[in-house]
C-alpha positions in Angstrom: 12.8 1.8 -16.8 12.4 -1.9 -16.1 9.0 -3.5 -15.0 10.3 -4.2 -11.9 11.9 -0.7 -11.5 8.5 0.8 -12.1 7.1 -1.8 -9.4 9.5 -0.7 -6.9 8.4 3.4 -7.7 5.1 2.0 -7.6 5.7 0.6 -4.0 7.8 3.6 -2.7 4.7 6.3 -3.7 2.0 3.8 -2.3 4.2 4.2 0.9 4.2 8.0 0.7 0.4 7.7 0.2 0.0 6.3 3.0 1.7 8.1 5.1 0.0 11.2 3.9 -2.9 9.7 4.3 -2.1 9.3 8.4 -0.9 12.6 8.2 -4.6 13.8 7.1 -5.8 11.8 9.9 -4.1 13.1 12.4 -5.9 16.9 11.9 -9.1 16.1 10.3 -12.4 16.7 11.7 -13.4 13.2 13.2 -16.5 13.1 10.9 -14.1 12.2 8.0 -11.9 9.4 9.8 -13.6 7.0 8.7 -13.5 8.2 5.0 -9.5 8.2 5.4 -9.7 4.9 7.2 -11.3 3.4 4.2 -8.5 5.1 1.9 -6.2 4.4 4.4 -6.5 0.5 3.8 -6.9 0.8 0.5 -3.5 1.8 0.4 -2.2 -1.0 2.4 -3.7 -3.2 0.3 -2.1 -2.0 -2.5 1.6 -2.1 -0.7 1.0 -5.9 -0.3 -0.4 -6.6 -3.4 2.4 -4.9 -5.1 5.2 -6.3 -3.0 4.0 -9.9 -4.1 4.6 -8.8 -7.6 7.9 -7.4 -6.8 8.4 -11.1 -4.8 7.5 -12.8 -8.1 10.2 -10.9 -9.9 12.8 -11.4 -7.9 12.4 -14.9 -7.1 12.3 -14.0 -3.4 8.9 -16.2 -2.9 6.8 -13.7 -0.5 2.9 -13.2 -1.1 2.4 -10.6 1.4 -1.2 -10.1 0.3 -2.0 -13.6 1.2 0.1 -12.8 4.9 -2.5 -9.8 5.3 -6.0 -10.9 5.9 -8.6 -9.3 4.1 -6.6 -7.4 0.9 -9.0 -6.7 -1.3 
């Protein structure tokens, strides 16, 4: 597997994350929202963080974690 196959894997289960993440949300006791809030974004950041690396390889100049304010 190629670096930027494993990138793209990378991306597809940090998507699945998060939606299982929203998932959890969605019947949780609202004393831990804002736990899975804080996850929640944590995720997103890593989405954008990794799609710029995917960008970088593939010449397709996109830094989506300078697009999203406040990636960590």
């Amino acid at each position: 597997m190629t670096y930027l196959e494993l990138l793209q894997r990378a991306l597809a289960e940090e998507i699945e994350a998060t939606r299982l993440y929203l998932a959890c949300m969605a019947l949780a006791p609202r004393e831990d929202l804002g736990v899975l809030l804080e996850i929640n974004k944590d995720e997103t950041d890593h989405v954008a963080l990794i799609s710029s690396l995917i960008s970088r390889q593939t010449g397709r100049d996109a830094d989506y974690a300078a697009m999203v304010p406040g990636v960590d």
